[in-house]
C-alpha positions as CSV (number, residue, x, y, z in Angstrom):
1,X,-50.4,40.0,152.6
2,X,-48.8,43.8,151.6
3,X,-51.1,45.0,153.8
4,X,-50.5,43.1,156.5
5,X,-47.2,43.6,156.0
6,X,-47.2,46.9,156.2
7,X,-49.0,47.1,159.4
8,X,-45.8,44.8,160.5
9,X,-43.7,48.3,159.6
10,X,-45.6,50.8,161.3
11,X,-46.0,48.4,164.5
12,X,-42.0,47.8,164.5
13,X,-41.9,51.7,163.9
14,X,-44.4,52.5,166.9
15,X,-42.2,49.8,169.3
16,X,-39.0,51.7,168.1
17,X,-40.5,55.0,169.3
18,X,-41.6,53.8,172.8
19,X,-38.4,52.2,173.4
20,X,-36.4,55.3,172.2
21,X,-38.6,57.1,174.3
22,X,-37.8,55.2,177.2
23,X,-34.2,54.9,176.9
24,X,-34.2,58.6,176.3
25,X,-36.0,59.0,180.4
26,X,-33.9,56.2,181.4
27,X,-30.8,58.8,180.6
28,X,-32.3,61.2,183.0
29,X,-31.9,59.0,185.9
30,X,-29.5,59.9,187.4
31,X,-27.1,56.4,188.2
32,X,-24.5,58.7,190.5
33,X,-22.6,59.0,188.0
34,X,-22.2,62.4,186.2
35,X,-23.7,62.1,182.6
36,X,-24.8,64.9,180.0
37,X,-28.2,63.2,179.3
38,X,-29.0,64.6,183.2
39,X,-29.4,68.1,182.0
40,X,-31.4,67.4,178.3
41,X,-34.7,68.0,179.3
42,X,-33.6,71.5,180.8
43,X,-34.5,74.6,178.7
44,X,-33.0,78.4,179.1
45,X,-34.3,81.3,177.4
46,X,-31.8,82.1,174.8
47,X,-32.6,85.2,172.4
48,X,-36.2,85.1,173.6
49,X,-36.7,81.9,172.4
50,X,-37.1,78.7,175.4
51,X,-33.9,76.6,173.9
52,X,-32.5,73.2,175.4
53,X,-29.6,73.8,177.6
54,X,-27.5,71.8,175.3
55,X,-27.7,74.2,172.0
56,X,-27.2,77.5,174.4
57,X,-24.0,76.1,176.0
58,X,-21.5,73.1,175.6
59,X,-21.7,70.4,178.0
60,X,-18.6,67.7,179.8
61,X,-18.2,65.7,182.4
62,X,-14.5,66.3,183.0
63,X,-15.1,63.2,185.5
64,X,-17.3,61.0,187.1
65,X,-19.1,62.8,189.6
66,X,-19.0,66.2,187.8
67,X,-21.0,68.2,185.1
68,X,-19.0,71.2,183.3
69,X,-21.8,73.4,181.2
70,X,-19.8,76.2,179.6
71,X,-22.3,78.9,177.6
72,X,-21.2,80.0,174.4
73,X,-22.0,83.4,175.7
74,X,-20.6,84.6,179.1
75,X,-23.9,86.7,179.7
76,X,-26.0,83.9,179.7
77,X,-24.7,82.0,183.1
78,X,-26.9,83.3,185.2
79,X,-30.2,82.2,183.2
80,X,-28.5,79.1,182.2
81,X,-27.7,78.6,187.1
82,X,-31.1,79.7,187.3
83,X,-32.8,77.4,184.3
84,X,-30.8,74.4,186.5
85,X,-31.9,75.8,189.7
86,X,-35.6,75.8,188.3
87,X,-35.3,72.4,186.9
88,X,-35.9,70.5,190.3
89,X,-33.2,68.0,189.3
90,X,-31.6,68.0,192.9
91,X,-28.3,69.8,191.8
92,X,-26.5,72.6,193.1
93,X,-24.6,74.7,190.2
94,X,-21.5,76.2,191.7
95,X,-20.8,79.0,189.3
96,X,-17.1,80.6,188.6
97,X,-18.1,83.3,186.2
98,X,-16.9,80.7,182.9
99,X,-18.4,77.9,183.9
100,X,-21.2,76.3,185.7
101,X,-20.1,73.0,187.3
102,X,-22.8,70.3,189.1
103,X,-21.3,68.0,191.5
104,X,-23.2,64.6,191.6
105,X,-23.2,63.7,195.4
106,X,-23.1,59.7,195.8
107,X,-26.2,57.9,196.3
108,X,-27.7,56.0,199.2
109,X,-28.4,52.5,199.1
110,X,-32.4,53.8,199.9
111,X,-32.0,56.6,197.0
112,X,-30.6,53.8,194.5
113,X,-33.5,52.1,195.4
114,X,-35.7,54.7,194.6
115,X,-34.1,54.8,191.5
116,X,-34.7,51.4,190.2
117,X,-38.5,52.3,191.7
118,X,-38.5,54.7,188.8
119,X,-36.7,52.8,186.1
120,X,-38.5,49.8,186.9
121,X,-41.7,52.3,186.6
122,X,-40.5,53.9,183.1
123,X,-39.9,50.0,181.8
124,X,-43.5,49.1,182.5
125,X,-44.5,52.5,180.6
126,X,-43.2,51.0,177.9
127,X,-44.5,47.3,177.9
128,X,-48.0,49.1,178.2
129,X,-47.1,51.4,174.9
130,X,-45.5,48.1,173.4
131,X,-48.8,45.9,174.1
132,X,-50.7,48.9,172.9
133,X,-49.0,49.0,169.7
134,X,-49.8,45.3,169.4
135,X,-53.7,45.9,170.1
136,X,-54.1,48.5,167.2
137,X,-52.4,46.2,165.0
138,X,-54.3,43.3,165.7
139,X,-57.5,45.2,165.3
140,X,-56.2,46.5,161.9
141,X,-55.6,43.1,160.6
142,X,-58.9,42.0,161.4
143,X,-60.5,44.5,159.7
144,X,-58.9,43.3,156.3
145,X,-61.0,39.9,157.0
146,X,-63.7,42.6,156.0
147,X,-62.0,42.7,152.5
148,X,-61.5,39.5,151.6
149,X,-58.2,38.5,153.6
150,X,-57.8,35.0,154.0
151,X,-58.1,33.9,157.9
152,X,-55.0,32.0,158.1
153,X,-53.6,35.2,156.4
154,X,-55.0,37.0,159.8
155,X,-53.7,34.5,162.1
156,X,-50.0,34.6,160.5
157,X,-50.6,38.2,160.7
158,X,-51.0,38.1,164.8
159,X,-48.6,35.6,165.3
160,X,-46.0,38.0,163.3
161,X,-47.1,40.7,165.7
162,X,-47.2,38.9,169.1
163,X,-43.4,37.5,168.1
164,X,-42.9,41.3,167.6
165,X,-44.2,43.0,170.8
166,X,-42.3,39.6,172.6
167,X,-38.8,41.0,170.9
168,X,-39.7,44.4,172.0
169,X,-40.7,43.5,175.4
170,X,-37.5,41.4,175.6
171,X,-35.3,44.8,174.6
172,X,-37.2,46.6,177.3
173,X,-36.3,44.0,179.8
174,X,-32.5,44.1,178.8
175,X,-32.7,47.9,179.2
176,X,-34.3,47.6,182.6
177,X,-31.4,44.8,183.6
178,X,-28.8,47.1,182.4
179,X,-29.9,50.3,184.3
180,X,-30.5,48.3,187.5
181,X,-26.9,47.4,187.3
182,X,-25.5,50.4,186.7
183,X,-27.8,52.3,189.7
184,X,-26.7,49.3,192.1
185,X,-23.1,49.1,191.6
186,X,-21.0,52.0,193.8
């Protein structure tokens, strides 16, 4: 049973991860609201090294429909326009000298529905991780039949895991709810 129950951690570990993972590229759909998670997966050289925008400059959203990015060095706003410009994330940076600002324009009824297109595509991403996490762990469990686990130990086993990946899938479901929601409303 230990080791069955430790199988139980690392698939509950593995979920976690999939569904951080997703909620972390749910962030960068943009919902036409202005939101810092829009610009994380955008990196600037800083000192010769390829850094995420957010540790080479501090990031607001004064308001809803804005994004502020001010560098902590006044020399870098040109790499840090041109890092955003290279991004393909669909923004315009207006740059003052201080401070680069990115005005989030409001979205279409078609481009919202794009939107949930993608969200909807990034939730099923995650029930296939989910259901793959539950595979491996099955198949791990059966191979302790091979050392002298009991079979209704096994079965317990599977059950615990299918009542796992049914949580997780359930989470993911909520997430997707949520996001839908928050694209749709104006």
């Amino acid at each position: 049973m230990e080791e069955i129950e430790m199988i139980m951690d690392m698939a509950t570990e593995s979920m976690e991860k999939a569904l951080k993972h997703t909620s972390i590229e749910l962030g960068k759909i943009r919902a036409g609201k202005a939101s810092v998670q829009m610009v994380d997966g955008i990196m600037v050289e800083y000192y010769g090294v390829m850094t995420p925008i957010s540790q080479a400059s501090s990031i607001t959203t004064p308001d809803g429909r804005t994004i502020a990015i001010r560098p902590f060095e006044k020399k870098m706003i040109n790499d840090l326009e041109r890092a955003i410009i290279n991004s393909n994330i669909g923004l315009n940076p207006a740059n003052d000298g201080e401070t680069i600002r990115l005005n989030i324009p409001p979205l279409t009824e078609e481009r919202r529905r794009e939107m949930v297109k993608r969200v909807k595509n990034e939730i099923e991403v995650a029930r296939v991780n989910i259901r793959k996490v539950r595979q491996e762990s099955n198949d791990e469990i059966r191979k302790l039949k091979n050392e002298g686990v009991a079979e209704d130990a096994i079965k317990i086993g599977e059950e615990k895991i299918q009542k796992l990946t049914d949580s997780f899938i359930e989470k993911a479901e909520k997430m997707l709810a949520a996001k839908e929601i928050d694209i749709m409303s104006v």
